[in-house]
Residue, then its C-alpha position, 0 to 999 in steps of 0.5 A: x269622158x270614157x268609163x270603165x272598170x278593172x279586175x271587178x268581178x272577183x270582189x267579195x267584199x261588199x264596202x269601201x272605207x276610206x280614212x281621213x281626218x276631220x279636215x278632209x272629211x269636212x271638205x267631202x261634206x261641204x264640196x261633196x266631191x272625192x280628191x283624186x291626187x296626181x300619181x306622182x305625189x304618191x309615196x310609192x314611186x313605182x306607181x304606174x310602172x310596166x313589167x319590162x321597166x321593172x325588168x330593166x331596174x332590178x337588172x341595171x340596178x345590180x351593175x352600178x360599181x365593178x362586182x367583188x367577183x368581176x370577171x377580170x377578161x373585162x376591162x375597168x374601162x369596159x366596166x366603167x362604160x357598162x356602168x355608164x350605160x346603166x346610170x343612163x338607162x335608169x335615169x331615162x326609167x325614172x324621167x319616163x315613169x314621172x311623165x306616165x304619173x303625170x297623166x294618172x290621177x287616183x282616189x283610193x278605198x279599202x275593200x272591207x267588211x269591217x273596219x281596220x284597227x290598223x287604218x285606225x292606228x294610222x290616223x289616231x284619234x283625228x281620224x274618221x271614216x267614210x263607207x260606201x257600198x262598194x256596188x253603189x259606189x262604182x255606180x255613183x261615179x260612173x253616174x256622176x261623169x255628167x256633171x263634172x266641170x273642167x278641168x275634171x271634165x278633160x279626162x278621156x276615161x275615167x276607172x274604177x277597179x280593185x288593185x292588182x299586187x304582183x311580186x315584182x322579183x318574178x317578173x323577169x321571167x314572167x313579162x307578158x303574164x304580168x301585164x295588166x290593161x290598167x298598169x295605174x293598178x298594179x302595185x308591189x305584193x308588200x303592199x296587198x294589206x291595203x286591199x285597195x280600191x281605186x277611182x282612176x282618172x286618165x288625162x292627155x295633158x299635164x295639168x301643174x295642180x296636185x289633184x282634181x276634185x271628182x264632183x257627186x250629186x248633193x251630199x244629202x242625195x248621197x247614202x254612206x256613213x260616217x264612223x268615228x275613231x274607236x278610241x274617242x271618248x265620249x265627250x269626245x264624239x258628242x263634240x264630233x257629232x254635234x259639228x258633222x250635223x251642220x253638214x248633213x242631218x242625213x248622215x250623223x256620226x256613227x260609234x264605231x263596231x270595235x269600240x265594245x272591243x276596246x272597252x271590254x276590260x273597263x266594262x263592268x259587268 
């Protein structure tokens, strides 16, 4: 198994967060191991997607009925052919994506200094999150390649790298500068928010599983946090905390830094 990273250098931000609930959370802590899903099962279905297949949908996928404004020197025979080309073409777009994804299994991070309220909002009060360095991080899994097991041991190379976001609607004129080495890192500009951070895992074969657990050194060698949901109450986090220490006396439950934000109007001063 290879390594390598992409579009690393420019990273100023120096954690990575990921936000789970506590039934993933626990798996981290007693597998000690990160999830890597297959790119298929991701919502985005333009994952791992070229410039010239972006080109070739936003162009195909405008002539898939006869235009109000048809040139009437072409045929509706004519038309009904181009129609017919078209829905080929993009159904073999489809099938041919769905295979790239296929051989792509990915973690995600968010790059941060500071926690999100909006990470936050998305996981409600079951919601935890693990910090790393980022540095230390990238570091840990290049190190950990060693110790993987089949069949996380097939990939031919494993990446760790920021996310790149592109605006897909320039592409038609911009193809070649818009190529990337990694094209399992790029996704559409509307989704730059996330600020991701990603592990990627490249395979030859098709596996007919989900994902595959990428294995670290014991949890208690391991150095990162633990945050709890700003919105939990008090008897709520000592319950927390009182069931993560069974897992690791190492890395206790911290309160969050925003909470004295939430709190502020019930404070009395």
């Amino acid at each position: 198994m290879n390594w390598n990273t992409y579009n690393t250098k420019g990273i100023k931000e120096k954690y990575v967060y990921r936000y789970v609930t506590i039934e993933k959370l626990v798996d981290f802590l007693e597998s000690s191991s990160i999830y890597l899903t297959r790119l298929d099962k991701f919502e985005d279905n333009l994952e791992n997607i070229e410039p010239y297949d972006i080109n070739e949908l936003k162009v195909r996928s405008k002539t898939l009925k006869i235009p109000d404004d048809a040139n009437p020197d072409i045929s509706d025979d004519r038309w009904e052919q181009i129609i017919q080309e078209n829905n080929t073409a993009l159904k073999a777009l489809q099938k041919s994506l769905h295979l790239k994804q296929k051989h792509r299994f990915v973690n995600c991070w968010i790059l941060n200094d500071v926690e999100s309220f909006a990470m936050w909002d998305i996981y409600g009060k079951s919601g935890f999150a693990i910090r790393f360095e980022r540095k230390y991080f990238q570091k840990l899994i290049k190190e950990s390649i060693n110790i993987q097991e089949k069949p996380t041991s097939n990939f031919d190379i494993i990446v760790a790298g920021a996310v790149k976001y592109q605006n897909y609607d320039d592409m038609l004129f911009k193809e070649k500068e818009s190529l990337l080495k990694f094209s399992a890192f790029r996704k559409h500009l509307s989704f730059k928010h996330e600020t991701e951070y990603r592990i990627v895992g490249f395979i030859k074969e098709i596996l007919d599983i989900p994902g595959l657990k990428f294995k670290l050194p014991e949890i208690q060698n391991l150095k990162f946090d633990i945050i709890a949901n700003p919105r939990l109450n008090s008897f709520q986090l000592q319950q927390y905390k009182s069931m993560i220490s069974k897992y690791s006396k190492k890395h206790p439950l911290k309160e969050s830094d925003l909470k004295e934000w939430l709190d502020f109007k019930k404070m009395n001063y």
